[in-house]
GUZA-324098 format. One record per residue (C-alpha): y, x, z; residue in three letters. Coordinates in pm, whole numbers, plus 50000, padded with zeros to 5 digits. Example, Ala and Ser with C-alpha at 12.3 -4.5 7.8 and 13.67 -1.06 7.14 Angstrom:
# GUZA-324098
495505123050780ala/498945136750714ser/
//
This chain:
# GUZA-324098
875111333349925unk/877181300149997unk/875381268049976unk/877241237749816unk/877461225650132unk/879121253350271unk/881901253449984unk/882821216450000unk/882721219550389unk/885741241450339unk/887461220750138unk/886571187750295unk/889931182450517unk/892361188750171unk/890131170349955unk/889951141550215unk/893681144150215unk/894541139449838unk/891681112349813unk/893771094750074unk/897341096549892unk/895891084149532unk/895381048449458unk/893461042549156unk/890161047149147unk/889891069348832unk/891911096148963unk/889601092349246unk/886481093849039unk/888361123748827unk/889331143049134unk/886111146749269unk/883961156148949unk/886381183348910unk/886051199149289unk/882101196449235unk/882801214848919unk/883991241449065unk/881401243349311unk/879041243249020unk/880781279548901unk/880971290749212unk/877151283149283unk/874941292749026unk/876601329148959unk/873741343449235unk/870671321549109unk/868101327848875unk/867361309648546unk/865091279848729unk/867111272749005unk/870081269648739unk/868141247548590unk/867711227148871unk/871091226249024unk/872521214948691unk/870081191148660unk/871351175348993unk/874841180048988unk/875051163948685unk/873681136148818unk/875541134049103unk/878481129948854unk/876911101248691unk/877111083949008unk/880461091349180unk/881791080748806unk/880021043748852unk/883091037949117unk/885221032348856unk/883300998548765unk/884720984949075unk/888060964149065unk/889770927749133unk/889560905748846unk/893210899648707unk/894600865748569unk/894910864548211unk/899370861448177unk/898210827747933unk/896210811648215unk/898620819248524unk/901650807948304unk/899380775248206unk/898610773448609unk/902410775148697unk/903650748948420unk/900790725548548unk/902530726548883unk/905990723748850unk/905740697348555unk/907810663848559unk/905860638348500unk/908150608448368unk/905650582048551unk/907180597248858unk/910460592348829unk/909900553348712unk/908270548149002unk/910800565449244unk/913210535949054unk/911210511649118unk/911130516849502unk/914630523749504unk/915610490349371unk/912950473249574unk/914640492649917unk/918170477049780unk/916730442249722unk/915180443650048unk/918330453750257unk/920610426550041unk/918470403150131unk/918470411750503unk/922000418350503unk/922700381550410unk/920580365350665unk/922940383250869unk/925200354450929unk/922070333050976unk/920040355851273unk/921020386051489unk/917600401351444unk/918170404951054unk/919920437751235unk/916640451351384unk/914990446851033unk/917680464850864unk/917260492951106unk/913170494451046unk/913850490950674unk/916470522450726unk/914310540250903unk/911030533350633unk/913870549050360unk/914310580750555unk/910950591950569unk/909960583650228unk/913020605550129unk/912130632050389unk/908540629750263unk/909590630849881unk/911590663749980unk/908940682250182unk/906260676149904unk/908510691449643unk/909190724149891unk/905340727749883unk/905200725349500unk/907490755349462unk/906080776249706unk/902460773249529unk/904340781249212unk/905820815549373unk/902040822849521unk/901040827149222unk/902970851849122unk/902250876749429unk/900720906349266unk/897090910349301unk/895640930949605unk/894990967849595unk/891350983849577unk/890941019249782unk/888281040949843unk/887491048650202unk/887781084050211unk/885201095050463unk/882421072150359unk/882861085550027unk/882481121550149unk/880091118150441unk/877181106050126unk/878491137049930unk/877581161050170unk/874391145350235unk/873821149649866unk/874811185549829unk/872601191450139unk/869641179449897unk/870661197149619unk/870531231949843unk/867411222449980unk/865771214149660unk/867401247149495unk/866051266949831unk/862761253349786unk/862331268149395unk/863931303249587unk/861241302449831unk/858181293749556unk/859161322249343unk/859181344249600unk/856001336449716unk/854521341649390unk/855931376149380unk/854461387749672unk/851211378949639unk/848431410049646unk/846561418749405unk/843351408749623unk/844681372349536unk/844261377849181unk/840471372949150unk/841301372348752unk/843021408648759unk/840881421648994unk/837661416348830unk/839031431248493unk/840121463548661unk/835891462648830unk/835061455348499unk/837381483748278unk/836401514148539unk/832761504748518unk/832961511848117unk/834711540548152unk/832031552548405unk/829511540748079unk/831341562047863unk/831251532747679unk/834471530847450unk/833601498347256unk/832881482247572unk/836641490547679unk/838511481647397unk/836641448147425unk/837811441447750unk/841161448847660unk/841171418047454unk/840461396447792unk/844301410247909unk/846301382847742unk/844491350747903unk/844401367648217unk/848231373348200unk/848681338448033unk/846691321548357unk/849671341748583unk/852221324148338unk/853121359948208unk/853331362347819unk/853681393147656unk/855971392747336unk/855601419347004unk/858701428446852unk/859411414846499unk/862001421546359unk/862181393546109unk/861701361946374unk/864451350246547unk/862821348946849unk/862371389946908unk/865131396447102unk/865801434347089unk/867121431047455unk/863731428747564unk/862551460947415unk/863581500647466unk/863851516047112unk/863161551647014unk/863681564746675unk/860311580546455unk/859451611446405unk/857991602046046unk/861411599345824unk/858891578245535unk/858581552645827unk/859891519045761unk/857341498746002unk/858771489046356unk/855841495346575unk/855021475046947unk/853931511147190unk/854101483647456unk/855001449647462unk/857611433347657unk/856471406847946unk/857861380248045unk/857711350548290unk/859151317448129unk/863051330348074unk/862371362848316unk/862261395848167unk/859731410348392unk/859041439148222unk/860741459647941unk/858981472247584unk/859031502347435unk/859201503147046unk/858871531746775unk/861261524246497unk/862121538646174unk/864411566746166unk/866671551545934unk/867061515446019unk/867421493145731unk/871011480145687unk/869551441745723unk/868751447046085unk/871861465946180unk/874001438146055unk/872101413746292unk/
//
C-alpha cells in the first residue's frame, strides 16, 4: 500500500514546477487542495472504515490550512486616494508664482541700480557679477526642485510589488504533514490488529463463561445453561462486539448483514433471527443467518 508520502514524493518535482510558474496565490492555494485530493482517492481505497475516518479527518484539515495562504497580500491604494496624493503634488499654488514676481523684480531693481553706479565705481562690476551669479542658482534651484516634484508624481504610479510563494518551503511542511497523517493512520492499523490477535487466554470474560457453560452441561442442568446464555451479550458488549436481530421494519436492519433462507412453513409470515449478525462498530465481523417467509411480502421486496 502507498503512503501519502510516497504519492506526493512522486509528484513533488512537477508539482514544485507549476507552483513555480503561477503567480497568484489562489491558484496556488487551488492547485494544491486538488493534488491532495487525489491523494485522498488514491489512499483510502485499501483502508478500513476507522482509518478512513481518520485520514479524512486530517486531510481535511490540512486543507483548511494551506487555504489560509490566500489571506496573505500587499495592501493596494484606493484609485481616490492615489489620484488625491498625485494632485496634492503637482498642484500650483498661486502664492508661488507671486512670490517668484516678487524676486524677479527685486533681481531687476537690484542690477539697475548697480548698473548705474557704473559710471560712478568700477567695482559696481564685481557686484553685478555676484548678483548674476545669486540669479543662476536660484533659477537652477527653482528647476531641480520641480524635476523632483514630477518624479514623486510618476512613483506613485509604479504598480505595486508582487507576492509569491516559495515553492519548497511550502512543500518541505507538506510532506512533514503527510508523514503525520501516515503515521497516525499506521498507528489505528497496528491497534486493530493487535486486538485481533489476541488469545482467547486474554479474554478472562469469555473464558470463564465457556468454564462456566461446560460445567452445567456436566450438571445436566438445562436451566442453569440457558441462564448463562443470557451473560453472552455483556460479555460481547465489554469486547465492543454487538450483535444485531434482523427487523425487518427498522431502518437500521440491513439485510447485507444477514444470509436468508426461505421457510419450510408456507403459513409463515414471521422473519425469524437463527443467528444474529455481529459486528464491531461499522465492521461486519460476522454474518447472520435468517429463516424467512416463503412468500415475502411485496412491502419488503420493494425496499
Amino acid at each position: 500500500m502507498k503512503t501519502l508520502l510516497t504519492l506526493f514524493s512522486e509528484e513533488r518535482n512537477q508539482l514544485q514546477t507549476d507552483i513555480d510558474k503561477i503567480i497568484s496565490v489562489e491558484q496556488v492555494v487551488k492547485l494544491v487542495q486538488n493534488r491532495l485530493d487525489n491523494f485522498e482517492r488514491i489512499y483510502i481505497s485499501e483502508l478500513n472504515v476507522a482509518q478512513v475516518r481518520l485520514a479524512s479527518f486530517f486531510l481535511d484539515t490540512l486543507r483548511q490550512s494551506i487555504a489560509t495562504l490566500a489571506a496573505a497580500n500587499f495592501p493596494q491604494v484606493a484609485p481616490t486616494e492615489q489620484k488625491q496624493i498625485i494632485n496634492q503634488t503637482t498642484k500650483f499654488s498661486p502664492n508661488r508664482l507671486i512670490l517668484k514676481l516678487l524676486k524677479g523684480l527685486i533681481y531687476i531693481g537690484i542690477l539697475g541700480s548697480l548698473f548705474s553706479l557704473t559710471k560712478i565705481s568700477p567695482f559696481a562690476w564685481m557686484a553685478i557679477l555676484l548678483t548674476s551669479v545669486l540669479l543662476g542658482l536660484e533659477v537652477v534651484l527653482q528647476l531641480d526642485k520641480d524635476n523632483q516634484e514630477n518624479n514623486s508624481s510618476e512613483l506613485l504610479k509604479l504598480p505595486q510589488p508582487i507576492l509569491r510563494v516559495d515553492s519548497k518551503v511550502l512543500l518541505d511542511n507538506l510532506a512533514d504533514a503527510l508523514n503525520t497523517i501516515d503515521l497516525a493512520v499506521a498507528r489505528v492499523k497496528e491497534e486493530n490488529k493487535n486486538e485481533d490477535d489476541r488469545s482467547i487466554e486474554e479474554l478472562p470474560e469469555l473464558l470463564n463463561f465457556i468454564q462456566r457453560l461446560m460445567g452445567a452441561s456436566k450438571l445436566d442442568k438445562p436451566e442453569m445453561t440457558i441462564a448463562l446464555t443470557k451473560l453472552l451479550p455483556q460479555i460481547l458488549m465489554e469486547q465492543g462486539i454487538f450483535a444485531q436481530i434482523y427487523r425487518p421494519n427498522e431502518p437500521d436492519s440491513d439485510r447485507e448483514y444477514f444470509d436468508f433462507e426461505p421457510s419450510i412453513d408456507p403459513d409463515s409470515k414471521d422473519y425469524v433471527t437463527i443467528t444474529p449478525a455481529l459486528l464491531k462498530g461499522d465492521r461486519l465481523l460476522r454474518r447472520g443467518r435468517v429463516i424467512e417467509p416463503a412468500s415475502t411480502p411485496i412491502t419488503e421486496n420493494n425496499k
